[in-house]
C-alpha positions, 0 to 999 in steps of 0.5 A: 843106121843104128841098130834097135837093142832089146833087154831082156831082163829076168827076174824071179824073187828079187825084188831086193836086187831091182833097184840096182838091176833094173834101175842100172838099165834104166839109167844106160847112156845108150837105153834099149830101144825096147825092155822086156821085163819077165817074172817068173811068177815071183812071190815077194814084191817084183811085180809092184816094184817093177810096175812102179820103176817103169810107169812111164817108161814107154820102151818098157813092158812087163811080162808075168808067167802063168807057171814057173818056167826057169832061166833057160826058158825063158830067155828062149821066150824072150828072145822069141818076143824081141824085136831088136837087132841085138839083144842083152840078157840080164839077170835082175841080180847084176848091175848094169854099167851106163856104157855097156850098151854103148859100147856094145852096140858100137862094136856090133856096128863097127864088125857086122860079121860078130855074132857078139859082144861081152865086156869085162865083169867084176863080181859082187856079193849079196851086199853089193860089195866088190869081191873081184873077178874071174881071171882070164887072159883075153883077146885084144880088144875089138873084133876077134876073128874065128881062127883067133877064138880057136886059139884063144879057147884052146890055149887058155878057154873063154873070157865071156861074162854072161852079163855082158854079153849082148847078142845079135838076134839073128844069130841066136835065131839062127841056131835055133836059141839056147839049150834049155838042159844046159842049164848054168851052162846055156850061154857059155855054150851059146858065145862058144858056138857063135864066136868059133862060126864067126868071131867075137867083139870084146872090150877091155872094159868093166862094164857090168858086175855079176852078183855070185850068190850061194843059190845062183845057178852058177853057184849050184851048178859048180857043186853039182858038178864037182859031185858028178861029172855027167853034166860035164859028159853031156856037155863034151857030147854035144860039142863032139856032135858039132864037130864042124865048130867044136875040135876034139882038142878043145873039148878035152880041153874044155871038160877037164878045165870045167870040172877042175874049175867046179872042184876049185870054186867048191873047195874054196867055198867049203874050205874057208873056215877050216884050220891050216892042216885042213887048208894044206891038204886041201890045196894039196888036193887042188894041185893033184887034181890040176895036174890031173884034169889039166896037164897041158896047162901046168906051164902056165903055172910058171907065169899065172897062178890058178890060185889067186886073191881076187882084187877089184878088176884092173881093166888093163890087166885082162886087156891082151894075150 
């Protein structure tokens, strides 16, 4: 039997970006059994837009907060309002490839122990262009069991992509939803925590396109973590307090990869129009600050530059370990 997939999309002043978000899910080869659309109390025209994109629409249902609550909040909210076995996330700056839910629910079918599915994301900018995508070394496709996950997160960390990752309900309710304080960082915590329990589906396919945007909460997040690293501290102590899923290896491995990451993005972001002595001091910096948060990781230096010109995603090259 085929499993009832919910969407939860969130939206707060986008109104510029539904055509493409919402419009994306509308389109899915495999739709939602059930869209619920929250917005955050937006003050352009999201509630007219959205109103008019889903009249007639009969899985589709729009809920307006009385307040401003923020992202976490109200993907907890979401998830309490679900009905569906599984559900997608989506923020209302991204886009949606046709077969995402297709191939996500079919993984979650074929491998009902996974608590998950993500698939690959190239990533884009305001303009919609395509700007690349994060490197990663992934898993083979399908079903990565729990042991794997470890290894994998140990040697070279997460190949998860908030926007494409589709959740099953039960699982999330069974951990008790998404760390609200978490901040940018909530679903990243959320697949870690699931796929170390029970393993992971993943496809070596680009199914969405994560729109990065100099105010997105990821965007923020990085730069404040680059300045402070006491978010990074309190991430580290709530992996430690779940020992039985978090090994103290990875969370050392986890924090210095976390932080050197923010300082690469923030550097790269500040640095793009500085002269060429400003820039060589800077990569000197980024090196030295590598081999200090990353030591374990300086090998792979050999094989897979940090460093690197993003290209539009090649499916087959984040495909395999």
């Amino acid at each position: 039997m085929s499993a009832k997939v919910s969407v939860i999309l969130l939206n707060y002043n986008y109104s510029r970006y539904l055509d493409q978000s919402l419009g994306s899910l509308l389109k899915q080869r495999r739709p939602p059994d059930e869209l619920i659309i929250i917005d955050d109390v937006s003050a352009d025209d999201s509630v007219a837009k959205i109103t008019r994109m889903i009249a007639g629409v009969p899985y589709a249902r729009l809920v307006r907060n009385e307040r401003n609550a923020g992202c976490n909040s109200n993907m907890n909210k979401g998830l309490a309002m679900a009905t569906g076995d599984v559900i997608l996330f989506a923020a209302s700056d991204d886009v949606f490839y046709d077969r995402l839910i297709e191939v996500g629910t079919e993984l979650l079918e074929q491998y009902p122990r996974a608590p998950l599915f993500s698939g690959v994301s190239n990533i884009i900018d305001a303009g919609g262009n395509k700007t690349g995508y994060l490197p990663f070394i992934a898993p083979r496709g399908g079903y990565v069991a729990p042991q794997m996950v470890l290894s994998q997160l140990e040697r070279h960390d997460s190949w998860f992509m908030g926007n494409t990752t589709i959740y099953r309900r039960s699982a999330l309710l069974a951990a008790g939803g998404f760390d609200e304080p978490l901040d940018s960082f909530a679903d990243g915590f959320m697949c870690r925590l699931l796929s170390l329990q029970y393993g992971a589906c993943y496809a070596p396919e680009v199914v969405g396109e994560w729109r990065r945007l100099p105010e997105g909460m990821a965007s923020l997040g990085a730069e404040r973590v680059a300045k402070d690293t006491s978010f990074a501290d309190n991430v580290a102590r709530k992996m430690a307090a779940r020992s039985d899923v978090f090994t103290s290896r990875y969370i050392r491995r986890w924090k210095g990869r976390y932080i050197f990451g923010a300082i690469l993005f923030t550097h790269a972001k500040n640095g793009a129009s500085k002269g060429t002595l400003a820039k060589l001091f800077n990569l000197i910096y980024v090196l030295w600050m590598f081999v200090r948060l990353r030591p374990w990781d300086v090998p792979s230096l050999l094989t897979r530059p940090f460093i690197r010109t993003y290209s539009t995603c090649n499916t087959a090259e984040v495909a395999s370990a």
